[in-house]
N, C-alpha and C positions, 0 to 999 in steps of 0.2 A: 110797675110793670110786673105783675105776677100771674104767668099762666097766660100771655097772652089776652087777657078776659076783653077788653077792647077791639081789639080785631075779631075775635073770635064773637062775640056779642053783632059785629056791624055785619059781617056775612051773613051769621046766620037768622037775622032780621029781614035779610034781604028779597024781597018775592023776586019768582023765577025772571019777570020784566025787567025788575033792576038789574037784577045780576048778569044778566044778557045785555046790559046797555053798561058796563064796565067791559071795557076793552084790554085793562090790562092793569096792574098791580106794578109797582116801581116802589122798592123798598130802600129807604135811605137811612140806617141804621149805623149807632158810634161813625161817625166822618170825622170826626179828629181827634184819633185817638194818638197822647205822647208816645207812644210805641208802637208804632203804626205798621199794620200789613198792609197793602193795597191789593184790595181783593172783591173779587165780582162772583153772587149767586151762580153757580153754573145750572140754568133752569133746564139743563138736559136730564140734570139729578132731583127733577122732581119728585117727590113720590108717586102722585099722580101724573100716570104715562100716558093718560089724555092731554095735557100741557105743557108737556115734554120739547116737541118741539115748535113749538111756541114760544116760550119762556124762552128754550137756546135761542131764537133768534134773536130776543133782547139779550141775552148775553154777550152776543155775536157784537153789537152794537157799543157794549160798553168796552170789549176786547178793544175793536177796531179803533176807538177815538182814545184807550190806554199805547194802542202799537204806533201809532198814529206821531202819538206826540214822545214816541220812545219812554215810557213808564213802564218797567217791569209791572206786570200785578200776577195773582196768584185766583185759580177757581178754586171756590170752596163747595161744599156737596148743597143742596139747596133742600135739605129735609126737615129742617128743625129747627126749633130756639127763635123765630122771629117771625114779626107779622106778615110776612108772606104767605105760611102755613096754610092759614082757613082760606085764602083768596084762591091759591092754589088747589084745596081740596076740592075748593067749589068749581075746578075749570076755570076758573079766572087766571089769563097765564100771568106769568110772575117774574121780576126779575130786582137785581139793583146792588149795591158795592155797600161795602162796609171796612172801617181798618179794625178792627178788633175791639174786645170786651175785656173778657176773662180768661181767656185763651193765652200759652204760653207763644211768646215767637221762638220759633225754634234757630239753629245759627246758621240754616240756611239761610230763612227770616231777614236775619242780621245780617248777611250778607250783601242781599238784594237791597234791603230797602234802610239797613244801617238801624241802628237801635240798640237795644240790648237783648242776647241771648239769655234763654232760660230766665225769662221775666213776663210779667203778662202785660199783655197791651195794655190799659189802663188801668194801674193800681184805684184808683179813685172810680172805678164802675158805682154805681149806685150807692157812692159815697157822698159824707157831705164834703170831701175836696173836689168835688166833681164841679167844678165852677169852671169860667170863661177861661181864667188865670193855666187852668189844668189841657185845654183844646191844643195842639199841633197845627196853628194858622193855616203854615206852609202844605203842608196832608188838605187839612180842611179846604184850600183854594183849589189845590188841583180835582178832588173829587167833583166840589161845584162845579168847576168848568168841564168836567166832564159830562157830569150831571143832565145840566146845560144844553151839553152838544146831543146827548141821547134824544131830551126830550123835544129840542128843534127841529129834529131828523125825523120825531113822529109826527109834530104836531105839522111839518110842511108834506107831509109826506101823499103823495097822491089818494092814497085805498090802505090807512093802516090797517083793514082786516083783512084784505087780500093780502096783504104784507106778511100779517101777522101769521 
């Protein structure tokens, strides 16, 4: 994963027909990370203020099924470092959770979601301990079923783009 090149290659492959018949971008990036944040794109912070609120209202949705089931999580700015980006740039609105990379948890962090302060979420990022052995099960089940409930909410959803 350098630079994105993947996603960024599939957008911009895209003719204007395709990319009009993508209704929305759902990134599900590190989900079990052993130092886990629980944290949701806030697609309010898009770059692009065309997708803006759009994007927030999949945020809205991942909020709603973390408050829901009483899970602290945390928004995080929705600008950079993942394949949301190009779908984003392109209008394509965006959303979706992640528990961390390479990123320190701070002991707020620690607080809420327990871990260790002043450590980064996954020492094994695109390491090779980065195995099954290395995944936070318990993190990883709750994100799916979140996951889950978001994308049931669209997929029965009367008019996702009048929703949208």
């Amino acid at each position: 994963e350098i630079g994105l090149i993947g996603s960024r290659y599939y957008v911009r492959e895209l003719s204007a027909e395709e990319k009009a018949r993508h209704l929305l971008y759902i990134n599900y990036d590190m989900l079990g990370s052993p130092n886990y944040v629980r944290s949701i794109h806030d697609g309010k912070t898009a770059l692009n203020v065309g997708v803006r609120d759009r994007s927030g209202k999949l945020t809205d949705l991942f909020m709603d099924k973390f408050n829901k089931t009483k899970r602290i999580s945390t928004l995080v700015q929705m600008q950079r470092g993942s394949d949301f980006v190009p779908f984003a740039d392109a209008g394509i609105p965006a959303g979706g959770v992640k528990t961390g990379a390479g990123t320190v948890k701070t002991e707020i962090e620690r607080d809420w979601f327990g871990g260790v302060a002043n450590a980064i979420n996954d020492p094994c990022y695109h390491q090779s301990c980065d195995t099954l052995k290395n995944v936070n099960a318990d993190i990883l089940e709750q994100i799916a079923k979140n996951a889950g409930s978001v994308i049931e909410k669209l997929a029965l959803h009367e008019n996702v783009v009048e929703f949208l």
